[in-house]
mmCIF file of the N, C-alpha and C atoms, coordinates in Angstrom:
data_MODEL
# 
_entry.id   MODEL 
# 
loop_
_atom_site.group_PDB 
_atom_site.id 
_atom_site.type_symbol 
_atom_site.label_atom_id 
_atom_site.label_alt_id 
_atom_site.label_comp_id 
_atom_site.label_asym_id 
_atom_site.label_entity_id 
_atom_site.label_seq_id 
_atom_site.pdbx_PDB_ins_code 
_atom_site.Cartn_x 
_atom_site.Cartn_y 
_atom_site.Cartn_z 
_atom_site.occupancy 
_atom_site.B_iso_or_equiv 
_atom_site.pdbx_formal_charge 
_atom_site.auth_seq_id 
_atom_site.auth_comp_id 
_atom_site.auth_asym_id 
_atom_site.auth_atom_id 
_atom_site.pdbx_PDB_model_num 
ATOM 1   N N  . UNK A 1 1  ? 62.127  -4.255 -13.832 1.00 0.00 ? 1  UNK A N  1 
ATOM 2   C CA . UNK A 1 1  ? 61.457  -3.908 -15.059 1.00 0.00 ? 1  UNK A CA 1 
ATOM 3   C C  . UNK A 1 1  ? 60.943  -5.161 -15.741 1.00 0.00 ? 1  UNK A C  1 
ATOM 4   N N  . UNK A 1 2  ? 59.711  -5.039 -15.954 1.00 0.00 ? 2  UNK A N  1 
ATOM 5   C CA . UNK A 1 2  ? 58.682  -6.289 -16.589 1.00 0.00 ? 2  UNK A CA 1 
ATOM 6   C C  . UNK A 1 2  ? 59.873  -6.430 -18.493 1.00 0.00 ? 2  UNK A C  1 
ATOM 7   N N  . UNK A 1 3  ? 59.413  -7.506 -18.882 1.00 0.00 ? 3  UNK A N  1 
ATOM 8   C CA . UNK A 1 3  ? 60.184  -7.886 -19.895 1.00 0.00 ? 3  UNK A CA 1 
ATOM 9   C C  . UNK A 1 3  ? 59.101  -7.813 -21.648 1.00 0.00 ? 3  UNK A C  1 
ATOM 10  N N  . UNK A 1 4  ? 58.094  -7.432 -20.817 1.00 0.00 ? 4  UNK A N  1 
ATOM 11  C CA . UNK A 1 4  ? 56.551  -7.111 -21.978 1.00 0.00 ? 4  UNK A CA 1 
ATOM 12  C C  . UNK A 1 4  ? 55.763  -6.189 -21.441 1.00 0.00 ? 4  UNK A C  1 
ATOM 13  N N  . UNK A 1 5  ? 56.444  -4.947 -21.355 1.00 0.00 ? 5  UNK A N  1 
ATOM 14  C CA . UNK A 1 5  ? 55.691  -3.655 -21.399 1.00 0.00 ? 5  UNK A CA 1 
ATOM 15  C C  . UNK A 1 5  ? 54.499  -3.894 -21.239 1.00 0.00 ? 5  UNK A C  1 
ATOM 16  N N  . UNK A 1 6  ? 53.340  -3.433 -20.297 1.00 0.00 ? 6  UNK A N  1 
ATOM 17  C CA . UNK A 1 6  ? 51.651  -3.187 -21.189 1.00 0.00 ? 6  UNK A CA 1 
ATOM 18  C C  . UNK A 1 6  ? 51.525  -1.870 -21.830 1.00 0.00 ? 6  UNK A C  1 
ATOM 19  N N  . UNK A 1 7  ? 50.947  -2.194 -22.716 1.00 0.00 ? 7  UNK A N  1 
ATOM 20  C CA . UNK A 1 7  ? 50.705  -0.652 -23.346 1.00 0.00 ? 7  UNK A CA 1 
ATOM 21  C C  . UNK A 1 7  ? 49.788  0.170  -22.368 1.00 0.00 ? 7  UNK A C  1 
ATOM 22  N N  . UNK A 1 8  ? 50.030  1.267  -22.522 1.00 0.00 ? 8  UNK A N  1 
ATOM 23  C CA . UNK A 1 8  ? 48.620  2.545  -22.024 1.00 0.00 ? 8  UNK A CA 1 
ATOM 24  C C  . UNK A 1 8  ? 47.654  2.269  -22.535 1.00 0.00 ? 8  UNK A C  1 
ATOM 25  N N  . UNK A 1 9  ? 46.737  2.254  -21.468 1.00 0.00 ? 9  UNK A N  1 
ATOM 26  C CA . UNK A 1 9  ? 45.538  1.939  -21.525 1.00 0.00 ? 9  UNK A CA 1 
ATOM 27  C C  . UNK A 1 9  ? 44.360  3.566  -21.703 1.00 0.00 ? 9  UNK A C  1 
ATOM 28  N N  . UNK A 1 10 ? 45.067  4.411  -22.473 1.00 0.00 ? 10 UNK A N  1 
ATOM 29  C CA . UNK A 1 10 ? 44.638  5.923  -22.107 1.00 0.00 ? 10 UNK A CA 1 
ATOM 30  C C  . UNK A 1 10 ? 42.932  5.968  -22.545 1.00 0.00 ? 10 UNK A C  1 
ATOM 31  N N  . UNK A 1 11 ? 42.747  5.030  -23.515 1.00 0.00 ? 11 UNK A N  1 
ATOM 32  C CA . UNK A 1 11 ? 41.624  5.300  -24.170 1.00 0.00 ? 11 UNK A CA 1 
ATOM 33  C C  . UNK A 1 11 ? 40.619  4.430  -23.983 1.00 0.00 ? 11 UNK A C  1 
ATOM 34  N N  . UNK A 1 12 ? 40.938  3.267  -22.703 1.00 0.00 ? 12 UNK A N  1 
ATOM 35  C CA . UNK A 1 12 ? 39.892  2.076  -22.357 1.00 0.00 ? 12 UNK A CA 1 
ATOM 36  C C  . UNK A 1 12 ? 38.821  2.906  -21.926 1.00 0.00 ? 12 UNK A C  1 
ATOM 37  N N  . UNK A 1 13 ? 38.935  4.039  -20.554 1.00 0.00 ? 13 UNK A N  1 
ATOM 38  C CA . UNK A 1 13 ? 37.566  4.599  -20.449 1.00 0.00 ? 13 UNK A CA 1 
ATOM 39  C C  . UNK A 1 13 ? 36.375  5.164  -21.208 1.00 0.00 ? 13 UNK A C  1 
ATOM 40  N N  . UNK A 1 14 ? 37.148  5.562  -22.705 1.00 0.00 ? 14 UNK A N  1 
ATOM 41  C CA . UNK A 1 14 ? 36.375  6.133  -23.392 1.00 0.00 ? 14 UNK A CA 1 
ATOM 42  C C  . UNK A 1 14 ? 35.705  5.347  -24.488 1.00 0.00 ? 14 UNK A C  1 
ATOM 43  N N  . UNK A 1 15 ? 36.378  3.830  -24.488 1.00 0.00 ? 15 UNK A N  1 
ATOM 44  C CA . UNK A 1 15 ? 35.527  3.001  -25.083 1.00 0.00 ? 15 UNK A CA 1 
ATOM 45  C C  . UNK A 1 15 ? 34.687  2.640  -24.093 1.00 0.00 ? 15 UNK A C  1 
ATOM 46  N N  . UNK A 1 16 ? 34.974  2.170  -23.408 1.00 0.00 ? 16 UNK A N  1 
ATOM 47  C CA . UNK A 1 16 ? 33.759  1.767  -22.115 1.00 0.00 ? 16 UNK A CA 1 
ATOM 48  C C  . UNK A 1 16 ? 32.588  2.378  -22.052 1.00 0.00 ? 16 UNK A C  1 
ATOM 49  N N  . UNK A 1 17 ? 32.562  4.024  -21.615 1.00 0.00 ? 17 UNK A N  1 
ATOM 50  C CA . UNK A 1 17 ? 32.001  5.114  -22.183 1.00 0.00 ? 17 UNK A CA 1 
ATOM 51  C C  . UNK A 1 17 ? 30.773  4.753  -23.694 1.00 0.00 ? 17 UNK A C  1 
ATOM 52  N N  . UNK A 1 18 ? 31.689  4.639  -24.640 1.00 0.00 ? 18 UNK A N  1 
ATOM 53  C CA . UNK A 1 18 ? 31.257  4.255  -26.045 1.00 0.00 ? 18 UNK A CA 1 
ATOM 54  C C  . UNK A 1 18 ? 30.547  2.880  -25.833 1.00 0.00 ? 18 UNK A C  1 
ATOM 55  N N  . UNK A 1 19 ? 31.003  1.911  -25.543 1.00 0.00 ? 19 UNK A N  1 
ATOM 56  C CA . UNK A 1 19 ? 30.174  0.882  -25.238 1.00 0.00 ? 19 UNK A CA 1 
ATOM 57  C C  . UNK A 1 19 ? 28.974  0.905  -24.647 1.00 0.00 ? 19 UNK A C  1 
ATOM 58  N N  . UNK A 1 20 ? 28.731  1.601  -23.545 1.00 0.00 ? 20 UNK A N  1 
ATOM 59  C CA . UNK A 1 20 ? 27.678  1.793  -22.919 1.00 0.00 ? 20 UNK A CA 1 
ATOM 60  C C  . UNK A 1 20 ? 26.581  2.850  -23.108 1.00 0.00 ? 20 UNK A C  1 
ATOM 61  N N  . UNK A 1 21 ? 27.086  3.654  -23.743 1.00 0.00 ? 21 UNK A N  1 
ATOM 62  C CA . UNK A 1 21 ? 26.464  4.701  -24.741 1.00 0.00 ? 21 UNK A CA 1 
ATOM 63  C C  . UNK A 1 21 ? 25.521  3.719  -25.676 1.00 0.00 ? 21 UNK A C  1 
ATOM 64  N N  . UNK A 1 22 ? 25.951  2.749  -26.391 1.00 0.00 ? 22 UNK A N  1 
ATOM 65  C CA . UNK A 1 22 ? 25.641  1.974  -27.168 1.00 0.00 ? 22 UNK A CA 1 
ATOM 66  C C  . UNK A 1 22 ? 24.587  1.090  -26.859 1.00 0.00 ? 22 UNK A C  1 
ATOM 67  N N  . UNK A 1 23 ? 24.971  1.034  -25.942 1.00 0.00 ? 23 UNK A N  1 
ATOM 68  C CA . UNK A 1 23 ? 23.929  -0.040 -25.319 1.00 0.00 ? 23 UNK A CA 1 
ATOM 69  C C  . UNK A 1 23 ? 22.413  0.317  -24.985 1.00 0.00 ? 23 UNK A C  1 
ATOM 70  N N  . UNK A 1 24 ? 22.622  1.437  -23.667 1.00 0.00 ? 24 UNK A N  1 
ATOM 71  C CA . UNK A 1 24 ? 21.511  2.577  -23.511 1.00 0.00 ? 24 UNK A CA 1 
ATOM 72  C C  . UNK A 1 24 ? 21.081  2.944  -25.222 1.00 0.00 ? 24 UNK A C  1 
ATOM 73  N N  . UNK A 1 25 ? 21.599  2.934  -26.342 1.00 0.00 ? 25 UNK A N  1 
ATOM 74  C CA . UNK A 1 25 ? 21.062  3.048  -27.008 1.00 0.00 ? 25 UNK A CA 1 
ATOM 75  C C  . UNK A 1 25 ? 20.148  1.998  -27.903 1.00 0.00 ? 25 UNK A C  1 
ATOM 76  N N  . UNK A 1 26 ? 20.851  1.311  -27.438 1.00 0.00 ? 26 UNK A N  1 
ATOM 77  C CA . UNK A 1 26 ? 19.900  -0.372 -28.063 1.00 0.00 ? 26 UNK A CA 1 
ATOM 78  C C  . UNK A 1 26 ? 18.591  -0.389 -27.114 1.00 0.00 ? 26 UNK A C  1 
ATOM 79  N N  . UNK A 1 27 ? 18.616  -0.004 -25.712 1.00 0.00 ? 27 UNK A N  1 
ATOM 80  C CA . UNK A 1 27 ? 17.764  -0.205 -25.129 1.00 0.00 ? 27 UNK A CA 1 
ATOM 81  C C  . UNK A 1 27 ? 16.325  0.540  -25.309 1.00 0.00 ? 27 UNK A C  1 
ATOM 82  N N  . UNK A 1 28 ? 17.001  1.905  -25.159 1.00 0.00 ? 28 UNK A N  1 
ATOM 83  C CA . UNK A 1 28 ? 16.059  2.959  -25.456 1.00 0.00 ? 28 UNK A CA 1 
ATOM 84  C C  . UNK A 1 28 ? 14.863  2.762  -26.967 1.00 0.00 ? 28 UNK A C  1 
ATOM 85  N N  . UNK A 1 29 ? 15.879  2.093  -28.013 1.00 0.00 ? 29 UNK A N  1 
ATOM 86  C CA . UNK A 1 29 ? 15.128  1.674  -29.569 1.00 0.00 ? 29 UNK A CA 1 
ATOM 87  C C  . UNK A 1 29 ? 14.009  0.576  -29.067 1.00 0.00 ? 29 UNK A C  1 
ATOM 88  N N  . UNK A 1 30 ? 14.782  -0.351 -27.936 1.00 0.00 ? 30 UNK A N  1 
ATOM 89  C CA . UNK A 1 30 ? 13.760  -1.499 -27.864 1.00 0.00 ? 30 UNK A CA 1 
ATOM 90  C C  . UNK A 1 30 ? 12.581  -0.955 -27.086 1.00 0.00 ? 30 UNK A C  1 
ATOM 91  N N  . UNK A 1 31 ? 12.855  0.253  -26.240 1.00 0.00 ? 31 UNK A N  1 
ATOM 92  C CA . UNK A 1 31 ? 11.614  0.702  -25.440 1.00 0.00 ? 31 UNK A CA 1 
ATOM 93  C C  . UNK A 1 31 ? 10.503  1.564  -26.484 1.00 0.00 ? 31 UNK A C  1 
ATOM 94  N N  . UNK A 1 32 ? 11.393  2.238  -27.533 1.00 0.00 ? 32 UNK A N  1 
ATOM 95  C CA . UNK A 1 32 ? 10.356  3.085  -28.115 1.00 0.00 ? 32 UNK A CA 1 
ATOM 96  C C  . UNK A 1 32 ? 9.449   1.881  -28.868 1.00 0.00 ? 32 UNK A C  1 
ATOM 97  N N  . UNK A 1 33 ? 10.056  0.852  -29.395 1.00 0.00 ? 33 UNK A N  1 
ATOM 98  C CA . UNK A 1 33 ? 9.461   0.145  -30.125 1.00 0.00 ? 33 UNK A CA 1 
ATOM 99  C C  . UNK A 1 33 ? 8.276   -0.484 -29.752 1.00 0.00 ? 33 UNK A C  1 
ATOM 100 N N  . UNK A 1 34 ? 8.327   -1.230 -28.043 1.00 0.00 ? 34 UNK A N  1 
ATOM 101 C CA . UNK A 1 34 ? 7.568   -1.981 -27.126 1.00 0.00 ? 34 UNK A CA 1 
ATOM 102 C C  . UNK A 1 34 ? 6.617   -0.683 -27.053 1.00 0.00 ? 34 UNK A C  1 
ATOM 103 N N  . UNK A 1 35 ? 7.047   0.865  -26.791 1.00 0.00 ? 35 UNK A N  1 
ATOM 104 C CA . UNK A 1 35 ? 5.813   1.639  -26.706 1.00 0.00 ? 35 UNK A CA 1 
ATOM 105 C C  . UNK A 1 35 ? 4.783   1.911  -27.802 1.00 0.00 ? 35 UNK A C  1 
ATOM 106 N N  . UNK A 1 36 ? 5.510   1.823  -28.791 1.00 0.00 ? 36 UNK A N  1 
ATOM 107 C CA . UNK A 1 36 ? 4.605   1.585  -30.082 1.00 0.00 ? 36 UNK A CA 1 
ATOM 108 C C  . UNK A 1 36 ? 3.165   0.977  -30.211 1.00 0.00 ? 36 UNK A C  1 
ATOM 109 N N  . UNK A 1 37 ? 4.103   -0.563 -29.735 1.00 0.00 ? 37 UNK A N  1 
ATOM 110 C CA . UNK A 1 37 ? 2.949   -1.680 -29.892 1.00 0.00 ? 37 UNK A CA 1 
ATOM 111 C C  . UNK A 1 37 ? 1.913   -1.858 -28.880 1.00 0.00 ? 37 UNK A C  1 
ATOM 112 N N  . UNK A 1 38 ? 2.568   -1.181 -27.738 1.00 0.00 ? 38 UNK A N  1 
ATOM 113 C CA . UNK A 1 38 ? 1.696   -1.280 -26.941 1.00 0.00 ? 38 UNK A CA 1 
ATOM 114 C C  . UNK A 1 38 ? 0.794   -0.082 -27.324 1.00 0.00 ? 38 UNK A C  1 
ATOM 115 N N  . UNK A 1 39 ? 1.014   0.949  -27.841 1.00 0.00 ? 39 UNK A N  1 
ATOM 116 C CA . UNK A 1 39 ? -0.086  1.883  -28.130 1.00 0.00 ? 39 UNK A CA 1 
ATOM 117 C C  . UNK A 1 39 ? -0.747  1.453  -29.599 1.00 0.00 ? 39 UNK A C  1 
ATOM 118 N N  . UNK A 1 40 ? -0.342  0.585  -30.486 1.00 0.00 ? 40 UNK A N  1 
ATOM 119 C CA . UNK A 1 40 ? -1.611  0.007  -31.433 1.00 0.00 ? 40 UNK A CA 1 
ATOM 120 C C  . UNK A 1 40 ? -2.574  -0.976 -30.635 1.00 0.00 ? 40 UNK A C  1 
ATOM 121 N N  . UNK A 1 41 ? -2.163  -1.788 -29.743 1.00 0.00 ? 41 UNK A N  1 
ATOM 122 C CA . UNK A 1 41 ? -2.868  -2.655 -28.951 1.00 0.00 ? 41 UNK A CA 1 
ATOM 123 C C  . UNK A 1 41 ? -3.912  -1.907 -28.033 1.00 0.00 ? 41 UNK A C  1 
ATOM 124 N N  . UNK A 1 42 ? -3.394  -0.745 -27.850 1.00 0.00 ? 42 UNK A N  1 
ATOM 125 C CA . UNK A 1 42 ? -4.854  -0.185 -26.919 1.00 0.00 ? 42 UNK A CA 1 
ATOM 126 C C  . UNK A 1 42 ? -5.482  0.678  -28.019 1.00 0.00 ? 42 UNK A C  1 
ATOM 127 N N  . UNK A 1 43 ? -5.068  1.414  -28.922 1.00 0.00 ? 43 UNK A N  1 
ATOM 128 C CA . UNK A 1 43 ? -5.678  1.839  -30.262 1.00 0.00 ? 43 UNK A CA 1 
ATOM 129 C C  . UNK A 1 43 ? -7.212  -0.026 -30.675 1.00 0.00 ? 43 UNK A C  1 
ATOM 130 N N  . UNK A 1 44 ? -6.411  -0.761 -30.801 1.00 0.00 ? 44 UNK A N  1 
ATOM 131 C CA . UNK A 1 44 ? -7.172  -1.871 -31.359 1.00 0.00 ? 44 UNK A CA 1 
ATOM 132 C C  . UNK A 1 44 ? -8.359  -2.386 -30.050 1.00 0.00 ? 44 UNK A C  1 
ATOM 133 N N  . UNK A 1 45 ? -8.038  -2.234 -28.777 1.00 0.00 ? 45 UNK A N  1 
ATOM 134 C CA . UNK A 1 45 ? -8.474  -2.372 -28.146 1.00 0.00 ? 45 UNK A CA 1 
ATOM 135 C C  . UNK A 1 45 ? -9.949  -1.559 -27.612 1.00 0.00 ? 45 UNK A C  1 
ATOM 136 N N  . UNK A 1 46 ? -9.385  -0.051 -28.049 1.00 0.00 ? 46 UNK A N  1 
ATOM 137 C CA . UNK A 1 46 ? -10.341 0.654  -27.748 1.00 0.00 ? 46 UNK A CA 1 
ATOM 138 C C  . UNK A 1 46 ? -11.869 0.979  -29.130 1.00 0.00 ? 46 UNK A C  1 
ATOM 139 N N  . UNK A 1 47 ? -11.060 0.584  -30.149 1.00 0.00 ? 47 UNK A N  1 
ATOM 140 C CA . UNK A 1 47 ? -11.860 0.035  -31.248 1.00 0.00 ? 47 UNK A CA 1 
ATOM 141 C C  . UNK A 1 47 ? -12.776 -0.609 -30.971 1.00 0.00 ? 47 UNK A C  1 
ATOM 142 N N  . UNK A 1 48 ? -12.466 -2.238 -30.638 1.00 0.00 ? 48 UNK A N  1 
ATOM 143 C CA . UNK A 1 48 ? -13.342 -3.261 -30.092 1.00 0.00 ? 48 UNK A CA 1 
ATOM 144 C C  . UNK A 1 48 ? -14.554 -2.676 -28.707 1.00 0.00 ? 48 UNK A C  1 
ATOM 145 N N  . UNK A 1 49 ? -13.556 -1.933 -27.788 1.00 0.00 ? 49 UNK A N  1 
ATOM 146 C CA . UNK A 1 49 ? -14.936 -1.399 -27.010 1.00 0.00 ? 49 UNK A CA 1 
ATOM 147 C C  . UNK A 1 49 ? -15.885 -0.671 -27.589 1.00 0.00 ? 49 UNK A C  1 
ATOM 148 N N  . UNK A 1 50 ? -15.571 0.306  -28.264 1.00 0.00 ? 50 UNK A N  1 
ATOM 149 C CA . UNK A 1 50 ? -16.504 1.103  -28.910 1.00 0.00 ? 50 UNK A CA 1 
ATOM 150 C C  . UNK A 1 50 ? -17.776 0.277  -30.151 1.00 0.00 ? 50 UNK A C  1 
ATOM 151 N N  . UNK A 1 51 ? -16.680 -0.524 -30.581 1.00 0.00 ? 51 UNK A N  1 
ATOM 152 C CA . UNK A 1 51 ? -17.896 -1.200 -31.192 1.00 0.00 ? 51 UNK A CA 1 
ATOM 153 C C  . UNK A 1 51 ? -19.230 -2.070 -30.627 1.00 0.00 ? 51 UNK A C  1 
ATOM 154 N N  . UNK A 1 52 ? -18.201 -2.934 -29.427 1.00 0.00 ? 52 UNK A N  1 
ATOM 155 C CA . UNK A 1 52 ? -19.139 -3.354 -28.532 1.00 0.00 ? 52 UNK A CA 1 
ATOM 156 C C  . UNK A 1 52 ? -20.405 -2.664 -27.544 1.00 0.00 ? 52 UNK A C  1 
ATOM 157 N N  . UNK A 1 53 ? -20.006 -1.100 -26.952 1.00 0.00 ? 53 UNK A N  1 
ATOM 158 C CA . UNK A 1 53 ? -20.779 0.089  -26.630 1.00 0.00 ? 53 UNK A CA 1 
ATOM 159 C C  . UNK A 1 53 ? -21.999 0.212  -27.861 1.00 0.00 ? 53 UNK A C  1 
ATOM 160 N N  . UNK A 1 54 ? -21.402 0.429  -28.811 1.00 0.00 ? 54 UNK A N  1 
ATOM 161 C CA . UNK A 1 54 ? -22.552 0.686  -30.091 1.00 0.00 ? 54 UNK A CA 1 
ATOM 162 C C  . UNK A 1 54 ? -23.532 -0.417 -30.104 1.00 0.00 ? 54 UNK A C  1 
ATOM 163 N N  . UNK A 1 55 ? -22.931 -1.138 -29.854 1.00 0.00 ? 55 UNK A N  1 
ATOM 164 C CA . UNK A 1 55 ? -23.868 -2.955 -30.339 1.00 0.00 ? 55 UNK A CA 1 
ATOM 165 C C  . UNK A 1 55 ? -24.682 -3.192 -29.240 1.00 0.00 ? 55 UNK A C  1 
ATOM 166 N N  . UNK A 1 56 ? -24.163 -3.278 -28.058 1.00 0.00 ? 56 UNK A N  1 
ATOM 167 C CA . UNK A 1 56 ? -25.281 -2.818 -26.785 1.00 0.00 ? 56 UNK A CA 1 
ATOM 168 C C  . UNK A 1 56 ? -26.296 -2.170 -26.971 1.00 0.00 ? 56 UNK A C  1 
ATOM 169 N N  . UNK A 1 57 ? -25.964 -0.874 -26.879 1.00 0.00 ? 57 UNK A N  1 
ATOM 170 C CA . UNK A 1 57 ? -27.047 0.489  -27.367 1.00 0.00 ? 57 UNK A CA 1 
ATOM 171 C C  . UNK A 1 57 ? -27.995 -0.076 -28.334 1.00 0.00 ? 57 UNK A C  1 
ATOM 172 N N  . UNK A 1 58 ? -27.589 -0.621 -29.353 1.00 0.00 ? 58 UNK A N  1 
ATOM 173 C CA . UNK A 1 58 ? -28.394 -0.671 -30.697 1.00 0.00 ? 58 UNK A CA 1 
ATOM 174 C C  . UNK A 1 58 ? -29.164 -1.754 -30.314 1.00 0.00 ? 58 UNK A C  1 
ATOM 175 N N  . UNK A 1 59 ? -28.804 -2.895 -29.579 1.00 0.00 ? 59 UNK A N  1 
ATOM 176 C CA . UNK A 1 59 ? -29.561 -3.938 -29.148 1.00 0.00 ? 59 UNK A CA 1 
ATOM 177 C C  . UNK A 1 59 ? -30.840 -3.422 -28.503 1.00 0.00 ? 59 UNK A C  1 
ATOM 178 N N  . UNK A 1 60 ? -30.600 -2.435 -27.210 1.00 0.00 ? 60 UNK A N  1 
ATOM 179 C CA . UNK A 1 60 ? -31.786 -2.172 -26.180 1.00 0.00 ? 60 UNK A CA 1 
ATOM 180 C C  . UNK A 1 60 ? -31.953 -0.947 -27.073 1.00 0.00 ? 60 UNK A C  1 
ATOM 181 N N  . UNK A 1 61 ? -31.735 0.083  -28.191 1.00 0.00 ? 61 UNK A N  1 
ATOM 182 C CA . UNK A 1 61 ? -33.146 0.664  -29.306 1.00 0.00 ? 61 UNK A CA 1 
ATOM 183 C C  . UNK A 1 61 ? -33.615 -0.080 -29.760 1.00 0.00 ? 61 UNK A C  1 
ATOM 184 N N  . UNK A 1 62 ? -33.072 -1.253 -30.423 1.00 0.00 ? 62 UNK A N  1 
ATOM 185 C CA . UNK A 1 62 ? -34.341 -2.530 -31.226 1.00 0.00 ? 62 UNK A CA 1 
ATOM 186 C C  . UNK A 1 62 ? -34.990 -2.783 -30.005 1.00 0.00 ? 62 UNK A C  1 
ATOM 187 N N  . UNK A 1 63 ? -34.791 -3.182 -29.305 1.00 0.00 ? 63 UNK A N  1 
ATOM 188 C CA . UNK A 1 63 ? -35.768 -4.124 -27.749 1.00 0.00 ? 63 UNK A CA 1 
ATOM 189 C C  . UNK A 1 63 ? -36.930 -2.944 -27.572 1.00 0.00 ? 63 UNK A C  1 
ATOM 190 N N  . UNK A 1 64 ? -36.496 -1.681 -27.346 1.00 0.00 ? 64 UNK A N  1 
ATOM 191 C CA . UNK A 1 64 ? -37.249 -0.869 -26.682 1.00 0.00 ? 64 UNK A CA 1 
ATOM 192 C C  . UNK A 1 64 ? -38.332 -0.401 -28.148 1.00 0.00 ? 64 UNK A C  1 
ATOM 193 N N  . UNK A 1 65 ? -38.080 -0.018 -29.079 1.00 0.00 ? 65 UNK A N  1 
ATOM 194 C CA . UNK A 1 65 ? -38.778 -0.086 -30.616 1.00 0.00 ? 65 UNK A CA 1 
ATOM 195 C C  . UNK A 1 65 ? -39.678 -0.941 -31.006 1.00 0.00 ? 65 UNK A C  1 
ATOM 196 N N  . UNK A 1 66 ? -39.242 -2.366 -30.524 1.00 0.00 ? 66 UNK A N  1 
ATOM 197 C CA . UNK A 1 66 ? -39.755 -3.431 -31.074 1.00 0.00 ? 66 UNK A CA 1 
ATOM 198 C C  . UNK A 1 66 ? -41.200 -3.525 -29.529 1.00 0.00 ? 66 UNK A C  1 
ATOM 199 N N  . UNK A 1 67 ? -40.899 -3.265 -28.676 1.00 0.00 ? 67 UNK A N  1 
ATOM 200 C CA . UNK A 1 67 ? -41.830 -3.091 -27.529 1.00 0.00 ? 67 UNK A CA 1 
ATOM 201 C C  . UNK A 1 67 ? -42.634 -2.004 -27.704 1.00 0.00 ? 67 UNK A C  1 
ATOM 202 N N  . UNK A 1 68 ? -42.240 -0.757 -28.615 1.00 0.00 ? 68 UNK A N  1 
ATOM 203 C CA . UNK A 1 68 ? -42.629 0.300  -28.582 1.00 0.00 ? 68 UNK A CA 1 
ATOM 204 C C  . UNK A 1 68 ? -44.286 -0.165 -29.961 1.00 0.00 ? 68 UNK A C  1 
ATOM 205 N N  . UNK A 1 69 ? -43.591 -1.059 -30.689 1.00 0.00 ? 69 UNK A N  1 
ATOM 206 C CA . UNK A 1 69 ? -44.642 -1.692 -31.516 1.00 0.00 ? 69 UNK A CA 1 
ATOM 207 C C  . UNK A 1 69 ? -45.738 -2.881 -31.329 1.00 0.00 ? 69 UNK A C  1 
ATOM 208 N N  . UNK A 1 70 ? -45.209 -2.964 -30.273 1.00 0.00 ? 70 UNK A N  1 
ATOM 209 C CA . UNK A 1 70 ? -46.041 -4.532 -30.034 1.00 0.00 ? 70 UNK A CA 1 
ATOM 210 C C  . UNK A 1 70 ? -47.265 -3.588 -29.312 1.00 0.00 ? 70 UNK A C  1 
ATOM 211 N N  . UNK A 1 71 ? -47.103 -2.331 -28.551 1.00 0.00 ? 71 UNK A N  1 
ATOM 212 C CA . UNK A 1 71 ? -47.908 -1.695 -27.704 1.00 0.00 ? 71 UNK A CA 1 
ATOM 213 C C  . UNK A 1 71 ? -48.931 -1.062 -28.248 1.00 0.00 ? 71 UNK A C  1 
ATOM 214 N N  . UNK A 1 72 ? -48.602 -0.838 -29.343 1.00 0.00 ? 72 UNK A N  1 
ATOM 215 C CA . UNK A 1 72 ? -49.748 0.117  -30.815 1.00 0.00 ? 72 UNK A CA 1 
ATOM 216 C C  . UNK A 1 72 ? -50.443 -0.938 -31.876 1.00 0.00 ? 72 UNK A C  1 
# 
């Protein structure tokens, strides 16, 4: 017979359990968060194309307008 008992350990699995619960939950916050930003970044992104699409376009109606006047 040992001379320092260990105590029962009845409830280590269920912190372990709890620990890792915890964790997956830290992770999951950091993923929703990273999905966030990554969806304002293509929000901001798709902004910039569209504006750039417009600015094109509007370039070759002036070009084609401005040709359309030089001809009359």
């Amino acid at each position: 017979m040992a001379e320092f008992p260990m105590p029962p350990f009845d409830c280590a699995p269920g912190l372990r359990l709890s620990a890792h619960e915890k964790v997956i939950q830290i992770q999951l916050e950091t993923l929703e968060r990273r999905q966030q930003q990554l969806e304002q970044f293509q929000e901001r992104l798709e902004r910039r194309l569209w504006l750039t699409v417009y600015g094109v376009v509007a370039v070759i109606l002036m070009r084609a307008f401005q040709s359309f006047l030089t001809m009359n």
